[in-house]
C-alpha positions in Angstrom: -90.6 120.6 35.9 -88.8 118.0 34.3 -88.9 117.5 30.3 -87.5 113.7 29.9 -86.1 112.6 26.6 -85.7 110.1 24.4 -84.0 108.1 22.3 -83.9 104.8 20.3 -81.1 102.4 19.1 -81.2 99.9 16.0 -78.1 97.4 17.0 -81.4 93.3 8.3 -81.8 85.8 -13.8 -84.8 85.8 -15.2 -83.1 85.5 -18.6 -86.0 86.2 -21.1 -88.1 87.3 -18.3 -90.7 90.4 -19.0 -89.4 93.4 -17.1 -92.1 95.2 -15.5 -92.5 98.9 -16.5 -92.4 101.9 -14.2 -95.8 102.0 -11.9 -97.2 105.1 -12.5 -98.5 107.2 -9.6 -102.1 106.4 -8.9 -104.7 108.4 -8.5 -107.0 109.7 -5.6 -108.8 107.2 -4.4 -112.3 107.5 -4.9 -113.9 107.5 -1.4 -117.5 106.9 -1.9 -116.9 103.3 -3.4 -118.7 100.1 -2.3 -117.1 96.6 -2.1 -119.5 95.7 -4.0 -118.7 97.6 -6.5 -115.7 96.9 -7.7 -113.9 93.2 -8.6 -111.6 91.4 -6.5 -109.1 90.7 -8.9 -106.2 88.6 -7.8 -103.0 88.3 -9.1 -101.7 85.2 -11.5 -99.6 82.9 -9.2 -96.4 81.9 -10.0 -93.6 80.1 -8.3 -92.8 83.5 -6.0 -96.0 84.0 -5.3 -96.8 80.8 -4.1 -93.6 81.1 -1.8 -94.8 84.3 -0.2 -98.0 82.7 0.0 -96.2 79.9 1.8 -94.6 82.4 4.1 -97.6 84.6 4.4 -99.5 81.7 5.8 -97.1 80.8 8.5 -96.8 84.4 9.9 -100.8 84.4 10.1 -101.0 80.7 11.5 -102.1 81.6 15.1 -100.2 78.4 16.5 -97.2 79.7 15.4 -96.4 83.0 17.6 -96.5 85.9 15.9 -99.4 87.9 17.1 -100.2 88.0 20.5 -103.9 87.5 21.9 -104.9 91.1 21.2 -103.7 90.8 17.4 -99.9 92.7 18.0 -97.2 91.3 16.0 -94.4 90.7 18.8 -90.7 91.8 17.7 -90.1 88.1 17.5 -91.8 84.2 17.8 -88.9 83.5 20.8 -88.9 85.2 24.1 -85.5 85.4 24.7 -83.9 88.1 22.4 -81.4 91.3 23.1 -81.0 93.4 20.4 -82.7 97.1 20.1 -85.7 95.7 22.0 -84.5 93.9 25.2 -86.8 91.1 24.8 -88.6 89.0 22.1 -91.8 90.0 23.2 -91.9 93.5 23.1 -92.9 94.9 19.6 -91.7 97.7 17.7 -93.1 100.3 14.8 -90.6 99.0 12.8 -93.1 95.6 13.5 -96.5 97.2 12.4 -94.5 99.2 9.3 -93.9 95.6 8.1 -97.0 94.1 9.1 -98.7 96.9 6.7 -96.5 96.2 4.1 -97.0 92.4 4.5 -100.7 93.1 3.9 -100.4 95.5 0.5 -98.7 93.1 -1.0 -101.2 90.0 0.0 -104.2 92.3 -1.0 -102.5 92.7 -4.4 -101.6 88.5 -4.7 -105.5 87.7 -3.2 -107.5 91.4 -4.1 -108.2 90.7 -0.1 -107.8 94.1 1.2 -109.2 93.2 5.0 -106.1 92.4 6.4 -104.5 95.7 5.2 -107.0 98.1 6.7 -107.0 95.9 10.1 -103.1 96.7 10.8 -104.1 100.2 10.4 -106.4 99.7 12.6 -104.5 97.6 14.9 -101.8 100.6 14.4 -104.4 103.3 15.8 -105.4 101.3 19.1 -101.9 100.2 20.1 -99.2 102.5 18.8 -100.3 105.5 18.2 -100.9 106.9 21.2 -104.6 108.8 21.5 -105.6 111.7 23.1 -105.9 109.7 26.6 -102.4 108.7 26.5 -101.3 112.6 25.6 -103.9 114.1 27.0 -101.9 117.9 27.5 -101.0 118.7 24.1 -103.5 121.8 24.3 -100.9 123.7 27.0 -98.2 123.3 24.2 -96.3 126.2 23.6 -94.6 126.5 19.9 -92.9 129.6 20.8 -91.2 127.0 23.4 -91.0 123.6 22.5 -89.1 122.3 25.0 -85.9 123.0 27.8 -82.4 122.1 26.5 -80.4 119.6 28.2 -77.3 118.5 26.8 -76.5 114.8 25.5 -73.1 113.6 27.1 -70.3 110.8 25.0 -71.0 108.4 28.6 -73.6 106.9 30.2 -71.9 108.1 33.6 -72.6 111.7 33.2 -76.2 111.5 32.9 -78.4 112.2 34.8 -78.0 115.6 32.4 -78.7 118.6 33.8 -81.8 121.3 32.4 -79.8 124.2 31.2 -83.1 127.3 30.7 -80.0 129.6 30.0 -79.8 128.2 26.2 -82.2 129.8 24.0 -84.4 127.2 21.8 -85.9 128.4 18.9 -90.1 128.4 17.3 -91.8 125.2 16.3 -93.9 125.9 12.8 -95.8 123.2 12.2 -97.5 122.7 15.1 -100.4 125.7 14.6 -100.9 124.5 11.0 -101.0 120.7 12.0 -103.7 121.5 14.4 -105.6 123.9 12.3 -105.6 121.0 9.5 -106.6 118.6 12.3 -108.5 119.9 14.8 -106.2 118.8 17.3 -103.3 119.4 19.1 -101.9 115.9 19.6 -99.6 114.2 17.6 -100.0 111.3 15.2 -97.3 109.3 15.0 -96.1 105.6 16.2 -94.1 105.5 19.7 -91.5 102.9 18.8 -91.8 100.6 22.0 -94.5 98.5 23.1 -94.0 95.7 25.7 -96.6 93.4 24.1 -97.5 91.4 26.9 -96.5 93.4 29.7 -93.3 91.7 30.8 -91.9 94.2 33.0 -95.2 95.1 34.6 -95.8 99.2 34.4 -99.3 98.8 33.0 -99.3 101.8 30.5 -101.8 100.0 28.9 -102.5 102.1 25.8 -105.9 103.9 25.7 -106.0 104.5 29.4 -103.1 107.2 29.8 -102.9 105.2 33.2 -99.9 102.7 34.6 -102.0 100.1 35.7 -99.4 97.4 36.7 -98.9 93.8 36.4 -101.4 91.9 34.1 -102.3 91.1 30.6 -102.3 93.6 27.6 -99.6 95.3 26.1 -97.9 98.5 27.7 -96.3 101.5 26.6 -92.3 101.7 27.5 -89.2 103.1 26.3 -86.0 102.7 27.2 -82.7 104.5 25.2 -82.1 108.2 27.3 -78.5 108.4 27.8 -76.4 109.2 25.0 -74.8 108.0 22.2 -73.0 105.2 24.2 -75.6 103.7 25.5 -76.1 100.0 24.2 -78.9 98.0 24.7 -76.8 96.5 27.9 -76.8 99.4 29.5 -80.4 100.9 29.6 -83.2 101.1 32.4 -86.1 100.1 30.7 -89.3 102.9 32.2 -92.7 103.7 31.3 -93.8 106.6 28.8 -96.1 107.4 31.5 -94.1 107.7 34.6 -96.2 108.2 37.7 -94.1 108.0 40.1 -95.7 104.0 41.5 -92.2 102.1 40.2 -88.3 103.2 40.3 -87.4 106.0 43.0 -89.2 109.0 44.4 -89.2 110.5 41.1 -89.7 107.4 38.7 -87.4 107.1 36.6 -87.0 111.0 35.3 -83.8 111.7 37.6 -81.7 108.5 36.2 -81.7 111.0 33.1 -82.4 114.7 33.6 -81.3 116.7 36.6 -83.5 119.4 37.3 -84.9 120.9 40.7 -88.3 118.8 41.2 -89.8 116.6 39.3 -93.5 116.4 38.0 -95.4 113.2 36.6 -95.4 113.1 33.0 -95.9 111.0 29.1 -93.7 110.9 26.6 -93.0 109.4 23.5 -90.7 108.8 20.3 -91.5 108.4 17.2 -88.9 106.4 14.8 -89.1 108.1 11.6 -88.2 105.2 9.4 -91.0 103.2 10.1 -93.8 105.8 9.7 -91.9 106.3 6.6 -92.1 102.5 5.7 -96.0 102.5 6.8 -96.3 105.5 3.6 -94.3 103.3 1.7 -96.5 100.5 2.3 -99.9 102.6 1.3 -98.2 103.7 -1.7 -98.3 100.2 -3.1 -101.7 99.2 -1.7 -103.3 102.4 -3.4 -101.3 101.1 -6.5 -101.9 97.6 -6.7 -105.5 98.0 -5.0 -106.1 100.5 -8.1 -105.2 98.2 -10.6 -108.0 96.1 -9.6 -110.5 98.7 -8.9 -110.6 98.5 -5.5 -108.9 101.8 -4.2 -112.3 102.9 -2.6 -112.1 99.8 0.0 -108.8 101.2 1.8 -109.1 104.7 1.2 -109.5 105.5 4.6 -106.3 103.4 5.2 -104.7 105.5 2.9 -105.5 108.8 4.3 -104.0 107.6 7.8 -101.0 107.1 6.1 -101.1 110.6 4.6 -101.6 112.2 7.8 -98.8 110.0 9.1 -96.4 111.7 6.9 -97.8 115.2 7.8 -96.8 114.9 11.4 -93.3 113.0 10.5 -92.3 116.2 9.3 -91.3 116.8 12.8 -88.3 114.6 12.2 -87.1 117.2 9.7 -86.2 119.6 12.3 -83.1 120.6 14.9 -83.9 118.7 18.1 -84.0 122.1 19.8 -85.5 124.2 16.8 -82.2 125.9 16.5 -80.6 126.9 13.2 -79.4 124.8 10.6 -75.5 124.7 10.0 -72.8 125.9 11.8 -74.3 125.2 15.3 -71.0 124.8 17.4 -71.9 125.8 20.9 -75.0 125.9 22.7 -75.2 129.4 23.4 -73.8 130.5 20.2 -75.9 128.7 17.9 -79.0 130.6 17.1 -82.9 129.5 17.9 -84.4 129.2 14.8 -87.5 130.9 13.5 -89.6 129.6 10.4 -87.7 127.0 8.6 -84.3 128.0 9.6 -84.3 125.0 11.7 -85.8 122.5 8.9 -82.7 120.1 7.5 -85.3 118.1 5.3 -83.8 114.4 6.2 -85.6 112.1 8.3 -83.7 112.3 11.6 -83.4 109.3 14.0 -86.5 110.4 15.9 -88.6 112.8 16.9 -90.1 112.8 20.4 -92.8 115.1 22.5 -94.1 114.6 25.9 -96.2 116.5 28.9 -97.5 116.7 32.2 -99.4 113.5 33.9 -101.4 112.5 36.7 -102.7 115.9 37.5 -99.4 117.7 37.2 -100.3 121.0 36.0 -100.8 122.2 32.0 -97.4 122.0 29.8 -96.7 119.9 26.8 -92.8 119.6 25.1 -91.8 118.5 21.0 -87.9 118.2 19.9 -86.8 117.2 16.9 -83.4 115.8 16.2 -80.2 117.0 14.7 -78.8 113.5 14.2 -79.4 111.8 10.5 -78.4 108.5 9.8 -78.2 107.3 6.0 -80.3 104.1 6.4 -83.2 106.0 7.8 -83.5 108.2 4.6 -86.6 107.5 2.5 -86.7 109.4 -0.4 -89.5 106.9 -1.9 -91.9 108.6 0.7 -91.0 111.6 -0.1 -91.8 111.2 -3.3 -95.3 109.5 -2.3 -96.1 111.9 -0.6 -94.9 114.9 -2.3 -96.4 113.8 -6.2 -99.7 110.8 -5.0 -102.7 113.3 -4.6 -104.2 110.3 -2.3 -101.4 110.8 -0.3 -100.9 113.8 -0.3 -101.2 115.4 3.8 -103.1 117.9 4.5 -101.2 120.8 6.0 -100.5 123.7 3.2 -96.7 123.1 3.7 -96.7 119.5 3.4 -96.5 119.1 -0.2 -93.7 121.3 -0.7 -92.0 119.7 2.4 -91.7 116.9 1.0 -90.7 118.1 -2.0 -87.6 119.8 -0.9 -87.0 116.4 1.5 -86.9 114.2 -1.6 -84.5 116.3 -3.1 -82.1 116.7 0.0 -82.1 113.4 0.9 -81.1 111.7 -2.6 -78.2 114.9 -2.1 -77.5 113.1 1.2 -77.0 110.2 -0.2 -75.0 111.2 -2.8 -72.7 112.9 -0.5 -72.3 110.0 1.5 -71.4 107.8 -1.3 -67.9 106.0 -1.0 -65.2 105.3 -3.8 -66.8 101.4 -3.8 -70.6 102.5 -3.2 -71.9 101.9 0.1 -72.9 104.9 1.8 -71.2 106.0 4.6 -73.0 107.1 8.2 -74.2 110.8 8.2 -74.6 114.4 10.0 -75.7 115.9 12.6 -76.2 119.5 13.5 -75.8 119.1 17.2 -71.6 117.9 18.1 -71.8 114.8 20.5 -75.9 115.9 21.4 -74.8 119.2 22.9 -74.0 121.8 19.7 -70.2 120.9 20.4 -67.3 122.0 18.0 -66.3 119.2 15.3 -62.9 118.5 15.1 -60.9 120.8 12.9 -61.5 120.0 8.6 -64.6 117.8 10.0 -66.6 117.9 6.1 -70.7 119.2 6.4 -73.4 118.7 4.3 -75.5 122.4 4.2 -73.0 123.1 7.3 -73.8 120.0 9.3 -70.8 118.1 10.6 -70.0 114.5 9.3 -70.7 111.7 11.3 -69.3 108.4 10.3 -71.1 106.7 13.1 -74.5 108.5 14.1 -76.6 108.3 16.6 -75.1 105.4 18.7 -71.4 104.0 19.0 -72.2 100.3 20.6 -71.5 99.0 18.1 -70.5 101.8 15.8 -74.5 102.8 14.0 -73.1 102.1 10.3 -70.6 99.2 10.9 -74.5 97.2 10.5 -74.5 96.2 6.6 -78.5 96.1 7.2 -78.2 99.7 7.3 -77.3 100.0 3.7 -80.1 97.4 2.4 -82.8 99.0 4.0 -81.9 102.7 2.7 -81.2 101.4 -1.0 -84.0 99.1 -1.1 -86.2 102.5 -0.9 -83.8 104.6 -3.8 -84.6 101.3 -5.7 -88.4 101.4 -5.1 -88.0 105.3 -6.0 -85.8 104.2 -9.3 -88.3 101.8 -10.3 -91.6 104.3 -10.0 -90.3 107.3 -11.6 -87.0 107.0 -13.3 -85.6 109.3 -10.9 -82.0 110.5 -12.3 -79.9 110.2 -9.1 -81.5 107.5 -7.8 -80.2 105.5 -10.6 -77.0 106.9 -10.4 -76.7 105.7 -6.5 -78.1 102.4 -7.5 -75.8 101.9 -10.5 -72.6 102.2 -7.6 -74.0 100.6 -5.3 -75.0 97.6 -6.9 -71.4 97.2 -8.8 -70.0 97.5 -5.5 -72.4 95.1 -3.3 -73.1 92.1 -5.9 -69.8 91.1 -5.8 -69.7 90.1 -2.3 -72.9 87.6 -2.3 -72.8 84.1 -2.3 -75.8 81.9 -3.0 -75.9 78.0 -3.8 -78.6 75.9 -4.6 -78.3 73.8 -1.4 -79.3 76.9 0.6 -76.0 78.1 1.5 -75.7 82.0 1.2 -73.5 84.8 2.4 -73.8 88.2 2.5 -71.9 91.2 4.0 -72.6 91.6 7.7 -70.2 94.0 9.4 -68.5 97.1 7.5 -64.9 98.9 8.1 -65.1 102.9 7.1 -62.2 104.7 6.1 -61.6 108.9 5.3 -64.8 110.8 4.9 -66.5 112.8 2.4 -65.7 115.9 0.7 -67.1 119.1 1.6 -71.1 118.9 -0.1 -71.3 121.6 -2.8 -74.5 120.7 -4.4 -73.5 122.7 -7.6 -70.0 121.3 -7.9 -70.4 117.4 -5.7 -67.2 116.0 -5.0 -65.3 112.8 -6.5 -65.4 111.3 -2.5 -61.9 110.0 -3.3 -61.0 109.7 0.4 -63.8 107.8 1.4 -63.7 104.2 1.3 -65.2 101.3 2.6 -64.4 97.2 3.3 -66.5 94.1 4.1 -65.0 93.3 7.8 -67.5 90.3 8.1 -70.2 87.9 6.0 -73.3 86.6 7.8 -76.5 85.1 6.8 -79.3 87.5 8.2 -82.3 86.2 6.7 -84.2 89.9 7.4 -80.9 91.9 5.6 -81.1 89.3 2.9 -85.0 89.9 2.0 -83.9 93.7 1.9 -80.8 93.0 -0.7 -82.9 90.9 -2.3 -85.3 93.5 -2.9 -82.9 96.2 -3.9 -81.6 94.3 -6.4 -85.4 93.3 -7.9 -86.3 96.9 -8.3 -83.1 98.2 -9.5 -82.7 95.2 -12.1 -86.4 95.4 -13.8 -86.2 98.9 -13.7 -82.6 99.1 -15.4 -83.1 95.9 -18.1 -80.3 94.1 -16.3 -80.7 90.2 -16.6 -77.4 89.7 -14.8 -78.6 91.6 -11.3 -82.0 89.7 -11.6 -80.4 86.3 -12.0 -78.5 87.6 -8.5 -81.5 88.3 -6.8 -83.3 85.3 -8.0 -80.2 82.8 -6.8 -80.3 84.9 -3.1 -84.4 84.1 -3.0 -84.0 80.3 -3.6 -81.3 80.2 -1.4 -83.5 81.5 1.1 -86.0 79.9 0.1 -84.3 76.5 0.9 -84.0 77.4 4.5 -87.7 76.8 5.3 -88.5 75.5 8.1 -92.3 75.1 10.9 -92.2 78.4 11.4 -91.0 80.6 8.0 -87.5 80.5 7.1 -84.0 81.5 9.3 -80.7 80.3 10.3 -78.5 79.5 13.9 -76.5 82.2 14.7 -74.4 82.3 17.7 -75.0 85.2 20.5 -71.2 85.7 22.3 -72.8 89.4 23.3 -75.2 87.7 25.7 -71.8 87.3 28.0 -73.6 91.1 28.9 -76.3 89.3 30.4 -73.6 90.1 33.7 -72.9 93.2 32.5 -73.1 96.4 34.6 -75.8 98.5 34.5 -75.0 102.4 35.5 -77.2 103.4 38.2 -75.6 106.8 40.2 -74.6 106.6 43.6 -77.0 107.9 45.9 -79.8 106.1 44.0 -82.4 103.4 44.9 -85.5 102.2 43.0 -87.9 99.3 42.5 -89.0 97.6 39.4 -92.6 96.6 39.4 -91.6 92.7 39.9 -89.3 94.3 43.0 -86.3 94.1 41.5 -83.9 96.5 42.9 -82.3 99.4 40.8 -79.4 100.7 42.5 -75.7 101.3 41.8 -73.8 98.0 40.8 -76.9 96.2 39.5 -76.6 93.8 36.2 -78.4 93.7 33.1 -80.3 90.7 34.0 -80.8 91.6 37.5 -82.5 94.1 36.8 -84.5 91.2 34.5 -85.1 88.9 36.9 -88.2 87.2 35.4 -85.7 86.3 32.4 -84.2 83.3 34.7 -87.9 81.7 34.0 -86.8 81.8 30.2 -87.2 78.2 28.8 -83.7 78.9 26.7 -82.5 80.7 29.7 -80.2 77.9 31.0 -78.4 78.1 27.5 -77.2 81.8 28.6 -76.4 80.5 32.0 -73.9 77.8 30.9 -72.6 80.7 28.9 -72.1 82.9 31.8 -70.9 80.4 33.4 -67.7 79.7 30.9 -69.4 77.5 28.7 -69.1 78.0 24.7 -71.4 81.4 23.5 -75.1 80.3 22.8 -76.9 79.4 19.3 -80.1 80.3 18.5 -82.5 80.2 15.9 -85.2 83.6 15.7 -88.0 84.0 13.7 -88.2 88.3 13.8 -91.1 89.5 12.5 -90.1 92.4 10.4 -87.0 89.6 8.8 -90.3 87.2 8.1 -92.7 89.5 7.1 -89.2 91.0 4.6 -88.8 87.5 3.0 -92.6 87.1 2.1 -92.5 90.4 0.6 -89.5 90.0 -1.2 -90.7 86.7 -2.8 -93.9 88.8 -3.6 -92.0 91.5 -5.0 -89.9 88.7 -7.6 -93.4 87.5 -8.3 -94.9 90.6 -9.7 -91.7 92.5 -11.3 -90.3 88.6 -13.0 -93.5 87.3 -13.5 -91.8 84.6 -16.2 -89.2 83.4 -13.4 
């Protein structure tokens, strides 16, 4: 039986002001209590407040696009849009992560803590999937999580053949998850949702079913074939593949050779936004404390704890196998216990199982690969010290412990000469336990990766990357003081202020694309190294509005932590500057798409194979990017990517994202409670 992976791509002075003191962790909430009980207390409004209230408004303003009819927030207000989701749209858990957080921080402005525990609740009907949609997780075996099957460097070698010869190792959380639980299935966010069911399958969450064409949103995924896989270059298919679209076998042969196929779900989870949704809890239960109103989105809360139990899973080797020193597959041990535990949050984790009457077996993996800008050691933290938030497995706690502390050691290991922090590690060469080159440097014997992950473009070359990982060792900085956290900051910020512009006239620039140079030394976490080879350069300045909120941020909670009037003044200059760029629908700038030349782009389909998409589009050797996107031609601002293919000048377009929207309201909300003088 066929065990299909998956995978997922991200191509973001108050002089005299009051600096706001460290928050101190909250306490449990206390269940039992009534709304009525306890007082509504709003913030004061100042300036900042009243812009994210500004911004906050036009996100929720129905006439404006970004929800759909059943409540989802869609990735973006336009339709057309290629980036890590292949059209506008679609939504991701990066999306509701946001959305959650967009709510704490109204709740604490208003003391109107509705809207918080409805994206929860929107979370739980649409993206996590329930025990319909994974409905075999009781024939999962933890003594064999799954069957290995090697990543390949191209998307031409794939399909990628089952390989039973290479030993995997144990799975130890999942008997304590379900004893905690009473279940076997997972809790976590699949990362993909086509929102209004664009391309048709119909995995209409809640049914388990692939209903076809017609309203609602549907499960999908797309990423499967290695680390060169772009955006361009994948075959979007439906978690739950019963065989009704693509070839005789779905989909599951474009990307695993095996010897038959069965019908079968699967998901993956990205581990940064479940980590963002913690992150967003933790300052709900904080700010909703402050006004005595913790008891109204308590059960909120507790979601978000066991959230952060089962995202452990992205803590472990894809294949359970040991930690460190795993250069072949057949030489590198399975692991047993915690031998396979790295304690970073890896790019995903994924788990799947049989469908449509195919017999009892259930798969988890884990993943080797860890990228610096997916690191959160803020929810670590949270959920390591916060008795609230706290999980309920016995090993959580101390979990999460350990993670906190090996992640800020990550960090620190990745840090350049300048500051910025360079890509990461992986424990599994090129997806398949390969050899490193020779004096390739490891962190707890796991090989350097400059560019994790995904090469197209290169996964760190994104200066977004940076913003969103420091903007949580800032939030982490601010809340408890933490020692290294401040020493990362103190770099980084030296390094990165520099290099923004912001005028009054609502000009702004920011770095956008990064050059890497060297790598890091050999970590030694008793004796860490000077990292005098590794270096990094600003290779391009941009004006993302969604990277800028993040900066922005960063440089809020380091500066009122630290005292420092100058960074503040920096941060302040970069909001107005936003700020000024308001327009009907939030706030965002033209930028100019020469990728969507790829529209024509090749799509690798391997000879010998024929499908159907649900519109009856044709999937077969030779076929383009948007043939296999027909319904795109319908695009109101498709004939702007037409002229382009045609030899005309790249196109322009102006996006309203929702996680960059939702980022600027919070980063003006965030000004407004840590400057409140500004």
């Amino acid at each position: 039986m066929s065990k299909s992976l998956s995978r997922r791509r991200f191509t973001a002075a108050a002089g005299g002001a009051a600096f706001a003191t460290a928050v101190a962790a909250p306490t449990a909430a206390r269940a039992g209590t009534a709304p009525e009980e306890t007082s509504a207390a709003a913030a004061p409004q100042g300036p900042y407040d009243d812009l994210f209230l500004a911004q906050y408004e036009k996100i929720k303003d129905p006439a404006n696009g970004y929800f759909s009819p059943d409540g989802i927030p869609y990735h973006s207000v336009e339709t057309l849009l290629v980036e890590a989701p292949d059209h506008g749209h679609e939504t991701t858990s990066e999306a509701f992560s946001y959305w959650m957080w967009l709510e704490a921080a109204y709740g604490r402005v208003t003391g109107d803590w509705g809207p918080f525990n409805d994206a929860w609740e929107k979370t739980e009907q649409y993206i996590i999937p329930t025990q319909a949609d994974q409905p075999t997780n009781s024939s999962y075996n933890p003594s064999a999580p799954a069957t290995y099957a090697p990543e390949h460097p191209d998307v031409s070698s794939y399909p990628s053949q089952l390989d039973q010869s290479v030993s995997v190792g144990q799975d130890p959380l999942a008997a304590e998850l379900a004893s905690a639980y009473g279940t076997m299935d997972i809790y976590g966010m699949h990362w993909l949702l086509d929102v209004d069911n664009t391309y048709g399958y119909g995995n209409t969450p809640g049914t388990g079913g692939q209903n076809g064409p017609g309203p609602g949103p549907s499960y999908i995924n797309s990423y499967q074939r290695g680390a060169e896989e772009s955006v361009w270059e994948t075959v979007p298919q439906p978690t739950t593949d019963l065989f009704e679209y693509g070839g005789p076998n779905g989909y599951l042969d474009l990307f695993v050779g095996d010897a038959s196929y069965a019908r079968q779900w699967k998901y993956t989870n990205a581990p940064d936004a479940d980590a963002r949704a913690v992150q967003a809890a933790y300052w709900a239960l904080t700010w909703a404390t402050a006004q005595g109103n913790e008891g109204q989105i308590s059960a909120s809360v507790e979601r978000a704890a066991k959230m952060g139990d089962y995202l452990r899973y992205a803590m472990f080797d894809k294949y359970f196998k040991q930690i460190g020193d795993c250069t072949s597959p057949t030489g590198c041990p399975a692991g047993s216990g915690r031998s396979s535990q790295h304690y970073l949050l890896s790019w995903y984790y994924a788990w799947g199982g049989a469908a449509g009457g195919g017999g009892g077996w259930a798969w988890r993996i884990g993943d080797g690969a860890s990228h610096q800008g997916y690191q959160n050691p803020f929810a670590a933290w949270a959920l390591s010290t916060v008795p609230a938030l706290t999980p309920k497995a016995p090993t959580a706690k101390s979990d999460w412990s350990t993670s906190l502390t090996r992640q800020l050691e990550f960090l620190r290991w990745l840090q350049s000469t300048e500051g910025g922090i360079a890509g990461g590690c992986t424990n599994s060469w090129e997806g398949q336990y390969g050899t490193p080159p020779a004096g390739t440097p490891t962190f707890y014997g796991m090989a350097y990766d400059w560019q994790p992950v995904y090469h197209d473009p290169p996964s760190n070359n994104w200066f977004g990357m940076q913003c969103w990982g420091m903007e949580r060792v800032a939030e982490l900085y601010y809340a408890s003081g933490n020692a290294t956290a401040q020493e990362l900051l103190e770099k980084w910020v030296a390094w990165v202020v520099p290099e923004i512009t912001a005028e009054a006239d609502g000009t702004f620039s920011i770095p956008a694309t990064l050059s890497w140079d060297g790598a890091p030394d050999t970590w030694d976490p008793a004796n860490p190294g000077a990292n005098s080879g590794l270096h990094v350069s600003v290779a391009e300045y941009g004006t993302d509005v969604g990277v800028a909120s993040a900066l922005a941020k960063t440089l809020t909670y380091y500066a009122a932590k630290a005292g420092d009037t100058a960074t503040a003044e920096v941060a302040k200059r970069l909001l107005d500057a936003l700020a000024a760029n308001t327009d009907a629908l939030g706030i965002a700038v033209p930028e100019t798409r020469a990728d969507y030349s790829r529209f024509d782009g090749e799509v690798y389909i391997p000879d010998g194979w024929s499908g159907t998409m649900p519109n009856g589009d044709t999937v077969e050797p030779g076929v383009t990017f948007i043939e296999l996107r027909s319904w795109y031609r319908d695009d109101p601002d498709w004939p702007k990517v037409q002229a382009h293919l045609d030899g005309g000048p790249a196109p322009e377009f102006t996006y309203h994202r929702f996680w960059a929207q939702a980022g600027l309201a919070i980063a003006f909300a965030v000004y407004a409670e840590l400057f409140p003088s500004a």
